[in-house]
C-alpha positions as CSV (number, residue, x, y, z in Angstrom):
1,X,46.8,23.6,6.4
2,X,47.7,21.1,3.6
3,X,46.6,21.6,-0.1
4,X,46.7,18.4,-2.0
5,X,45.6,18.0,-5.5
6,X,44.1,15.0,-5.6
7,X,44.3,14.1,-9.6
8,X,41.6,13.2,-12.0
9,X,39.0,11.6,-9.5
10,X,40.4,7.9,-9.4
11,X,41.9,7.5,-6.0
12,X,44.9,5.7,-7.4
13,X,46.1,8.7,-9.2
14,X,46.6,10.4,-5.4
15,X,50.2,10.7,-4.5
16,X,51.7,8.9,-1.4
17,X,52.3,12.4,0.0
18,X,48.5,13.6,-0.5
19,X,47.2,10.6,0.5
20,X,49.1,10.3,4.1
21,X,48.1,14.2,4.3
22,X,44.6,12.6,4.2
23,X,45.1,10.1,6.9
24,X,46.3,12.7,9.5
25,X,43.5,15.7,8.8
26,X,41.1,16.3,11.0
27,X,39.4,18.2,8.4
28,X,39.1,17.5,4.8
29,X,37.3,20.7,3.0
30,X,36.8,18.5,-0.4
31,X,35.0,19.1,-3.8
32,X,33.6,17.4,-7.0
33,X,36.3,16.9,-8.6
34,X,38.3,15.4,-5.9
35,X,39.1,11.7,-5.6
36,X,36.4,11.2,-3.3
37,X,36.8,7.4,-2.9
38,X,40.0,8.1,-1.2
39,X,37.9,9.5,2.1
40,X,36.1,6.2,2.8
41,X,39.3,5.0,4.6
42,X,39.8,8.0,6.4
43,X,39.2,7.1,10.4
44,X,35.4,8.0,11.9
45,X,36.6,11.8,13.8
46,X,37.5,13.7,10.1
47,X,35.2,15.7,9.7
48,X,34.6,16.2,6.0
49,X,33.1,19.5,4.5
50,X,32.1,19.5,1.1
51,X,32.3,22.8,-0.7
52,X,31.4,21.7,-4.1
53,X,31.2,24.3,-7.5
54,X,28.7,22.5,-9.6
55,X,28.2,24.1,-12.8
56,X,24.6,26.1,-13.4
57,X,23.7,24.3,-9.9
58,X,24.8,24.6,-6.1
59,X,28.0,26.7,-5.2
60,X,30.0,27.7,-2.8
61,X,31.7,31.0,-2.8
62,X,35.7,31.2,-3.1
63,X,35.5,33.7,0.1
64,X,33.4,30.7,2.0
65,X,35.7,28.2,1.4
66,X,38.7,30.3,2.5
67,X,36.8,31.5,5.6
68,X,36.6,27.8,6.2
69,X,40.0,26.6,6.0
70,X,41.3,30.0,8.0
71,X,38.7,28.6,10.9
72,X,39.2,25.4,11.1
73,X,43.4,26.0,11.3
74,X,42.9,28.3,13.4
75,X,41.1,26.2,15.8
76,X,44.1,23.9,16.1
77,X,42.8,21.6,13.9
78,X,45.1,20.1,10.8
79,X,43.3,21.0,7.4
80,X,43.4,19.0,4.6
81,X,42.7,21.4,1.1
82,X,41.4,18.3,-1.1
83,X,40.6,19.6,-5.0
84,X,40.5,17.6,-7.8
85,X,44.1,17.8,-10.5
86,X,46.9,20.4,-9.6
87,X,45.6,22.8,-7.2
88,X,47.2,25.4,-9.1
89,X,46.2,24.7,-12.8
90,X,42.6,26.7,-12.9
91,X,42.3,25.7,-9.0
92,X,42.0,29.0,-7.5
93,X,44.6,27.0,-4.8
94,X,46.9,30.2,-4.8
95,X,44.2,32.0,-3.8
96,X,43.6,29.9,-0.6
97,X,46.8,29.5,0.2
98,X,47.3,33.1,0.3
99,X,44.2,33.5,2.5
100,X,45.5,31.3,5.0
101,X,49.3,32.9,4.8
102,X,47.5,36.6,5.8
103,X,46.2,34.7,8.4
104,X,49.1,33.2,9.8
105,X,48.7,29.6,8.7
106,X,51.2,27.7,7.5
107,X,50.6,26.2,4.8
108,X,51.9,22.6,2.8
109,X,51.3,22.5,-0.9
110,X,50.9,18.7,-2.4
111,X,51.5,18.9,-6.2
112,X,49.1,16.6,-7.7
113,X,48.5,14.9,-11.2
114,X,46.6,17.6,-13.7
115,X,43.6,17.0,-16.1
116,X,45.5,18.8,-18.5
117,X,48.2,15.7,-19.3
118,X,45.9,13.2,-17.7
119,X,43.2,13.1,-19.2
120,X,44.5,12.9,-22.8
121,X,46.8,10.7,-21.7
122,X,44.4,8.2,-19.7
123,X,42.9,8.5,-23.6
124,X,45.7,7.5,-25.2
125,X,46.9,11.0,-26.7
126,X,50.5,12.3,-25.9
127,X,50.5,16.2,-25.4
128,X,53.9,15.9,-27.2
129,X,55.1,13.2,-29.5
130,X,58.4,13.0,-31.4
131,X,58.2,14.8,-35.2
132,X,54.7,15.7,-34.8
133,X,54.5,18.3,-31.1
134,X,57.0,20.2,-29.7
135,X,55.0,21.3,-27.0
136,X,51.8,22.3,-25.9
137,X,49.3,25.5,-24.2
138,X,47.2,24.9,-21.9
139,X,44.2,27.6,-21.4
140,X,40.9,27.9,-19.7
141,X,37.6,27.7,-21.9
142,X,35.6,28.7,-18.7
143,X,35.2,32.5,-20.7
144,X,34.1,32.3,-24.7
145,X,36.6,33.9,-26.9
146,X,34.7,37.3,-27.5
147,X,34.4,37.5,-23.7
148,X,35.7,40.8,-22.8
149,X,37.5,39.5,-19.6
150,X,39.2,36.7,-21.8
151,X,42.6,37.1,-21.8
152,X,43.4,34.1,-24.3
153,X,45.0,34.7,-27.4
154,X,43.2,32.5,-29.6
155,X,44.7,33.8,-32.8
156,X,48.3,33.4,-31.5
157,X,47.3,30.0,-30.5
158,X,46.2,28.5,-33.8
159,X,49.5,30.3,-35.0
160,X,51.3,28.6,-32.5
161,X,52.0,24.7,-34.1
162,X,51.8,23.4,-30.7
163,X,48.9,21.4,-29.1
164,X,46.2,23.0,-27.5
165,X,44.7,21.7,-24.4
166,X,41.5,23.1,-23.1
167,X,39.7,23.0,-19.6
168,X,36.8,24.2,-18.8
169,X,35.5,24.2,-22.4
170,X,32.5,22.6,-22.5
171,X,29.6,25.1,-22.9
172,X,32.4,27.1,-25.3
173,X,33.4,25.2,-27.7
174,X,31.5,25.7,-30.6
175,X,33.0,29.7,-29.8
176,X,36.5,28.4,-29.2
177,X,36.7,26.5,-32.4
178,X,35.5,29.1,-34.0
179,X,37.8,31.3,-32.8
180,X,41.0,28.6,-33.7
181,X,39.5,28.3,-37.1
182,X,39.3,32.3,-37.9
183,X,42.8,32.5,-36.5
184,X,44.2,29.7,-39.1
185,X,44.2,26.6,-37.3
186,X,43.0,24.1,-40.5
187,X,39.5,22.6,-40.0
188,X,40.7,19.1,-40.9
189,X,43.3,19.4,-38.0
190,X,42.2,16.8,-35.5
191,X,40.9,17.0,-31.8
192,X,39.4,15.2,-29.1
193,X,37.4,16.0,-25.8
194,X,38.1,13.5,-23.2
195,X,35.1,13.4,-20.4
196,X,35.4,12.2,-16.7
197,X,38.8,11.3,-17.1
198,X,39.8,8.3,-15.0
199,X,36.6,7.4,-13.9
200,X,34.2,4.1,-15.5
201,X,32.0,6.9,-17.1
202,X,35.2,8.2,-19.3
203,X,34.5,8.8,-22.7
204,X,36.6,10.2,-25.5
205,X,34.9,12.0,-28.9
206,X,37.4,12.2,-31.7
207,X,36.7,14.5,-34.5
208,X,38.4,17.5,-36.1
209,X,38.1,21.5,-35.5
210,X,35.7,21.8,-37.8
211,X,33.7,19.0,-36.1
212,X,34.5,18.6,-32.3
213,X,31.3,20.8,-31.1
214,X,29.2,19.6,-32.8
215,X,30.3,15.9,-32.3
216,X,30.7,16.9,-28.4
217,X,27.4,18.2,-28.1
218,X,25.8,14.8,-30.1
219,X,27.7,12.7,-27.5
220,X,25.9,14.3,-24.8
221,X,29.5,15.6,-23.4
222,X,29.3,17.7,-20.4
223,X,31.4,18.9,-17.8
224,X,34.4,18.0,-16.3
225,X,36.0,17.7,-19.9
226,X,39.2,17.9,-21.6
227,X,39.4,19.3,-25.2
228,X,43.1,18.5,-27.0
229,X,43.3,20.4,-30.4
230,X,46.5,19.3,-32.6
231,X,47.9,16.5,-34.7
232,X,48.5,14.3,-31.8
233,X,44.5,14.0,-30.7
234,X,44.7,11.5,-33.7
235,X,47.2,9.4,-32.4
236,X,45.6,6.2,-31.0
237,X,42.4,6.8,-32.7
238,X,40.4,3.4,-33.9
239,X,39.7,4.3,-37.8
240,X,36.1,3.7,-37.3
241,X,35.6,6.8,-34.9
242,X,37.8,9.0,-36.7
243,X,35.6,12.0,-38.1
């Protein structure tokens, strides 16, 4: 089985290695997120099985998708993981890789390109920049703040002077600003969501913490999105948008 992270949905963000893993699968167990452009060259026997996780909508289970690639491998045939990013950045790609291992699969890991530099970046916004970030967090927004299976440190975070990069944030962001803003992060300090990063629909809201959600939610901003909180979600920024 191969696992390829495919990158932020525009087929020419796959790497050479993921993409010649796609040309000699016989199966491709894909999802959303996924370049999926990339499988209309693939030749007429691949079969592709789509296992997408759409948010409040259809699903399929983790332990599906594993039983899945464990069948298909087992049969003989070569299984291409395809999953949108870095596998391993809020992919649950560890997961099947070990599910496949206790199995006795072999398994090939391709790195790919995650939304968490991307998509700021395909916006114009460095996660670092010289005299203004010396590094940056990147955390999951899938669980609000006050969630008592949240793990974050949101506190330490707006402590932290480094850039804050969310995934998964969408539905929680009026929470997680909150949370930044109670923890000392200054409501005047900018931030951005980028949506659909690096497809035609992209679109990028600018604002500040104090503003974001509510900016977010005017825009009509839904899922997949990328939230950057820090000075550098100003850089780039036309005047007129600034808020």
């Amino acid at each position: 089985m191969t696992l390829v992270g495919g990158g932020p949905s525009d087929p020419g963000l796959l790497t050479v290695a993921g993409r010649d893993a796609l040309l000699d699968a016989d199966v491709v167990v894909t999802d959303r997120l996924a370049p999926l452009a990339a499988l209309a060259t693939l030749p007429p026997h691949v079969v592709i099985i789509d296992v997408a996780k759409i948010p409040h909508g259809r699903t399929t289970p983790q332990e599906e998708i594993n039983r899945l690639l464990v069948e298909h491998a087992s049969a003989g045939r070569h299984v291409v993981r395809l999953k949108g990013g870095d596998s391993f950045v809020f992919g649950r790609g560890g997961e099947e890789v070990d599910a496949c291992r206790e199995a006795g699969i072999p398994v090939t890991v391709v790195p790919g390109v995650t939304s968490a530099i991307a998509a700021p970046e395909l916006a114009g916004i460095p996660v670092t920049h010289r005299g203004t970030s010396q590094g940056f967090t990147v955390v999951s927004g899938h669980l609000p703040p006050s969630h008592p299976e949240s793990t974050v440190d949101w506190a330490a975070l707006a402590r932290a002077g480094t850039t804050i990069v969310v995934l998964m944030g969408v539905r929680t962001l009026p929470a997680i600003a909150e949370a930044l803003t109670a923890g000392g992060l200054t409501g005047t300090t900018p931030a951005a969501v980028v949506a659909d990063a690096g497809q035609p629909s992209q679109r990028v809201v600018r604002g500040t913490v104090a503003t974001i959600a509510a900016l977010a939610a005017e825009a009509g901003i839904g899922a997949p999105a990328v939230t950057v909180f820090g000075e550098v979600a100003a850089i780039g920024a036309p005047a007129e948008v600034s808020a």
